[in-house]
NUDODO-538134 format. One record per residue (C-alpha): x, y, z; chain. Coordinates in steps of 0.1 Angstrom, whole numbers, plus 2048, in hexadecimal, padded with zeros to 3 digits. Example, Ala and Ser with C-alpha at 12.3 -4.5 7.8 and 13.67 -1.06 7.14 Angstrom:
% NUDODO-538134
     u     v     w   cadena
   87B   7D3   84E        A
   889   7F5   847        A
% end
This chain:
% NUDODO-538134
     u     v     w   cadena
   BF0   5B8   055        A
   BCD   5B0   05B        A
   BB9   592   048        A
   B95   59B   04B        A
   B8C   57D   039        A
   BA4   561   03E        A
   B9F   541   02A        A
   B8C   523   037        A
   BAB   510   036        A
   BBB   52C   050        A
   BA0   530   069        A
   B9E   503   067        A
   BCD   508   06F        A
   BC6   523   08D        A
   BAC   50C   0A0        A
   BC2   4F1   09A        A
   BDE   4FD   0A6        A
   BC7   50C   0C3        A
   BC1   4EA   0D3        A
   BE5   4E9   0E6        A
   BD6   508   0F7        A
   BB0   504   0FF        A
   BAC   4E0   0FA        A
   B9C   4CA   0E2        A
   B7D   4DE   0CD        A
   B5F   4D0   0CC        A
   B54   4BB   0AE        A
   B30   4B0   09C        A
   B15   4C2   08C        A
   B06   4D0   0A4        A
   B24   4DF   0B9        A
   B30   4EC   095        A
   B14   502   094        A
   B12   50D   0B6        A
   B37   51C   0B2        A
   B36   523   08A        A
   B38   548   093        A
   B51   544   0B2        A
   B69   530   09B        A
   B68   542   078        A
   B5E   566   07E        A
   B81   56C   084        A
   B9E   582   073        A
   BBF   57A   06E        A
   BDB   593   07B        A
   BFE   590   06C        A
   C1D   59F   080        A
   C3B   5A3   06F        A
   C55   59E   08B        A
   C76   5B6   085        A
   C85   5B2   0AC        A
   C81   59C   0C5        A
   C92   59D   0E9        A
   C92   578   0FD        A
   C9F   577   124        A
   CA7   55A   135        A
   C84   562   14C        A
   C64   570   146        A
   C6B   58B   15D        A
   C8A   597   142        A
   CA6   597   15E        A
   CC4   587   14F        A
   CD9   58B   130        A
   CC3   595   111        A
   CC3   587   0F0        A
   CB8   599   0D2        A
   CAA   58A   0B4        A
   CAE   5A7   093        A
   CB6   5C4   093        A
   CCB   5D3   0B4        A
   CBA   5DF   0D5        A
   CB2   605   0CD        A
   CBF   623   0E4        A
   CA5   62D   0FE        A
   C8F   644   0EE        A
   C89   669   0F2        A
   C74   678   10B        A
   C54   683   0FD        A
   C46   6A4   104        A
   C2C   6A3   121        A
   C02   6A6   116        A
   BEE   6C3   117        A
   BD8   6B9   132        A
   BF7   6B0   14A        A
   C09   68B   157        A
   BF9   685   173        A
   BDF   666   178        A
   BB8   66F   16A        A
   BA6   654   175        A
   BA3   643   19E        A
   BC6   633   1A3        A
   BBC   626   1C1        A
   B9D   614   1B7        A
   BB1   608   19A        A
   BCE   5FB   1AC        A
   BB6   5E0   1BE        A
   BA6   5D5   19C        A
   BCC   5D1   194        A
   BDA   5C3   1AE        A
   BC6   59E   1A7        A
   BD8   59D   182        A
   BFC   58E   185        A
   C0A   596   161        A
   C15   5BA   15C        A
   C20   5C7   136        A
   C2D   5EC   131        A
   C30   5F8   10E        A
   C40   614   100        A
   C4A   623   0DB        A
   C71   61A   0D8        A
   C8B   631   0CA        A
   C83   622   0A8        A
   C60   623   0A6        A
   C57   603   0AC        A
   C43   5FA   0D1        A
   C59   5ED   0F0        A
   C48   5D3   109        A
   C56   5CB   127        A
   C4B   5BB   144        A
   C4A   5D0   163        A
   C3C   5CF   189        A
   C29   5E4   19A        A
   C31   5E4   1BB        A
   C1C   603   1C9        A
   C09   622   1C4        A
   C02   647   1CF        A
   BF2   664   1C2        A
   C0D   668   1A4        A
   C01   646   196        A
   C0D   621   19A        A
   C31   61A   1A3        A
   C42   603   18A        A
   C61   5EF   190        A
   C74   5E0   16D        A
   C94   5CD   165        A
   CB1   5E2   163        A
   CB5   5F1   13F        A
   C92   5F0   131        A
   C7D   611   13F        A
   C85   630   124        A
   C94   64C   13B        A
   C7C   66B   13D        A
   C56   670   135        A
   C41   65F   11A        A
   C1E   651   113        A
   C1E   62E   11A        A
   C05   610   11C        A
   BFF   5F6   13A        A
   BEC   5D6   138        A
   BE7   5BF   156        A
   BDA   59C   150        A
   BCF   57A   15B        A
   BCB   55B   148        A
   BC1   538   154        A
   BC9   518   141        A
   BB9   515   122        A
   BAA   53C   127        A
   B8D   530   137        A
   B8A   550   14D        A
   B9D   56F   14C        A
   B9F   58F   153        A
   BB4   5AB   148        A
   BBA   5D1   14C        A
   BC6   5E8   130        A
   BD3   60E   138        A
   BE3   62C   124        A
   BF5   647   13B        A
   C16   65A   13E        A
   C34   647   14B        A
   C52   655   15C        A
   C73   644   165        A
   C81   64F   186        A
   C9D   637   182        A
   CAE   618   16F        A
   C92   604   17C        A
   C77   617   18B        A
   C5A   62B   17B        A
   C3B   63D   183        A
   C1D   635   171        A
   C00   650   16E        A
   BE0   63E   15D        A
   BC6   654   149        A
   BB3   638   13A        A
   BA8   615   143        A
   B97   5FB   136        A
   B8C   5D8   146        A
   B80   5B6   13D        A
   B77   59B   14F        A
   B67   576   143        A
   B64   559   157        A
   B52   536   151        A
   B5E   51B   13A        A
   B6C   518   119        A
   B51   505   10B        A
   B38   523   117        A
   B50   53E   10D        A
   B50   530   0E9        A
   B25   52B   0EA        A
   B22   54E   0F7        A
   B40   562   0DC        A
   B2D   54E   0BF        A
   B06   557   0CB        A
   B10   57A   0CF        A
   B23   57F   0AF        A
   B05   570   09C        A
   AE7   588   0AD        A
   AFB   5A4   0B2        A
   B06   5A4   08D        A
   AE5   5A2   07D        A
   AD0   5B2   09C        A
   AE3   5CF   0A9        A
   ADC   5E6   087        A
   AC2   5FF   096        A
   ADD   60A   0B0        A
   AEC   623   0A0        A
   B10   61A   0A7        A
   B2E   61F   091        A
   B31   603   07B        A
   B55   5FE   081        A
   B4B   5F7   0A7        A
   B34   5E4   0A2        A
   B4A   5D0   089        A
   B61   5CD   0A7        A
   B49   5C7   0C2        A
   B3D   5A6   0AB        A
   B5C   598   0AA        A
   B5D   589   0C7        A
   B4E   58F   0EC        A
   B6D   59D   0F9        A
   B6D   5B9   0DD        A
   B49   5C4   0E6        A
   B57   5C8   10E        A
   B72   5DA   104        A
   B62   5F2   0E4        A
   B46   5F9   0FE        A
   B62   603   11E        A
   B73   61A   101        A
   B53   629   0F6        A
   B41   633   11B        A
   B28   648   11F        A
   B05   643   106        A
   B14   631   0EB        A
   B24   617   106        A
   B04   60E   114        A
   AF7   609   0F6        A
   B13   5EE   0E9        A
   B0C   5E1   10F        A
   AE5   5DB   106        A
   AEC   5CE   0E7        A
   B01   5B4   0FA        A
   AE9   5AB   10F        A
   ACD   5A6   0F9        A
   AE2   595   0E2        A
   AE6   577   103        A
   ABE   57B   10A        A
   ABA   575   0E7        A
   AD3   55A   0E0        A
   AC7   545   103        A
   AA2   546   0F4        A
   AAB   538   0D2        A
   AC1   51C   0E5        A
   AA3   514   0F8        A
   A87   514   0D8        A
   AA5   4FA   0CE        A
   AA9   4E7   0EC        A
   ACD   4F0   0EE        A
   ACA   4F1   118        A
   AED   4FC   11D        A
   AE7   520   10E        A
   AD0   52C   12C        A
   AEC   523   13C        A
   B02   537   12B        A
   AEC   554   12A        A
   AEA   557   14C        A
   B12   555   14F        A
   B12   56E   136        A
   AFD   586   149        A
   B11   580   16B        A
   B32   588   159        A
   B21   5A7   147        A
   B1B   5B9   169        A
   B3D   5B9   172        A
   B44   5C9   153        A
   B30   5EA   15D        A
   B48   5F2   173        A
   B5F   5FA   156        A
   B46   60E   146        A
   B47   623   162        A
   B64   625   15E        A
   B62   631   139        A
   B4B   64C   140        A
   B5C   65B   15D        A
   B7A   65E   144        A
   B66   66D   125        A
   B55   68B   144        A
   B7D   691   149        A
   B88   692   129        A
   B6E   6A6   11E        A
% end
């Protein structure tokens, strides 16, 4: 369930609760206008947990424990796409994006419906896709659609990076797999926490009020507002014209937000900007990406 307008009181218990993480938030008038946008343009999403599966590690080697409901039968193997298994985008330019990002997640649909995430390894690649090593007892036997997301996170999230794929999976054994990508998607943000916040709440209040005349979907742009992370990402998903539009919007959004910071003597956002702009040239790269997927699928 989704809260798309959470309460004062809400947004005031999740950045409280948020300090344990990213530190203490910064407090006073002036900081509370700098991040009004970063801390309460922000929705609320509610999971109701049926199942959950604990190891004594977080590589899930070990007894497991299960919380609800029993651990399903491996589900059935899905009938192969149209277009074919095998890998649709560079597997080998991937693999050394990938190979940086130490936290590996594979998730597939489970026997009863719900979504299965283990943690896997991959441990090489050729032409058929990356090579995926699991615990024993947790990769479905047979074909299916499945999702893979490497990751990154430094203390308190200041920097990150992470890389999201969907693609066909096959199980060759108990614990090994071949993955065949056909879509990825990357993000990357580095800098501090205090600059992160500056730059998420500049860019959700320019982009929201500025970006009208682009002629984007609204629901993407609703999305791309949110936060700086869902403008990266909508604009990777999107490619080709309607990418680089999101992309400019971005940018101009920074340009603009660093001139009104300096009209207000706020020094800190040129800063900022400039970090801003350095981080958004490594995201073209994944907008390459993006349109050499939408001239294959189409």
């Amino acid at each position: 369930m989704v809260d798309m307008r959470p309460s004062p009181q809400r947004l005031d218990d999740v950045l409280d609760a948020s300090d344990r993480f990213f530190g203490p938030g910064k407090s006073g008038r002036a900081w509370y206008w700098l991040l009004h946008e970063y801390r309460r343009a922000r929705v609320y999403v509610d999971i109701d947990v049926r199942r959950m599966a604990t190891w004594p590690d977080l590589a899930a080697c070990g007894p497991q424990e299960v919380t609800g409901p029993a651990w399903p039968d491996a589900p059935a193997e899905q009938r192969a796409p149209e277009n074919g298994t095998a890998p649709r985008v560079d597997v080998a330019k991937l693999s050394r994006k990938v190979d940086p990002l130490p936290y590996r997640l594979l998730a597939y649909r489970g026997a009863d419906g719900y979504p299965v995430v283990v943690p896997v390894e991959i441990v090489g690649r050729d032409h058929t896709g990356f090579r995926l090593l699991s615990p024993p007892g947790l990769l479905p036997p047979g074909g299916r659609r499945a999702g893979l997301l490497a990751h990154s996170f430094r203390p308190q999230n200041v920097g990150l990076a992470m890389m999201t794929f969907t693609g066909w999976l096959t199980a060759r054994s108990e614990t090994e797999a071949c993955y065949a990508p056909h879509t990825s998607t990357a993000l990357a943000a580095r800098g501090t926490a205090v600059l992160g916040g500056l730059l998420v709440s500049w860019y959700t209040r320019v982009s929201s009020t500025g970006a009208d005349g682009l002629g984007l979907p609204a629901d993407l742009l609703d999305r791309a507002s949110s936060t700086l992370a869902e403008a990266l990402i909508a604009a990777g998903e999107v490619g080709g014209g309607t990418g680089s539009l999101l992309l400019a919007a971005a940018k101009e959004a920074f340009t603009e937000a660093a001139t009104v910071a300096g009209i207000a003597g706020a020094g800190v956002m040129v800063v900022a900007a400039i970090w801003a702009l350095v981080t958004l040239r490594g995201v073209s790269a994944n907008l390459d990406l993006a349109e050499e997927h939408e001239r294959q699928v189409h």
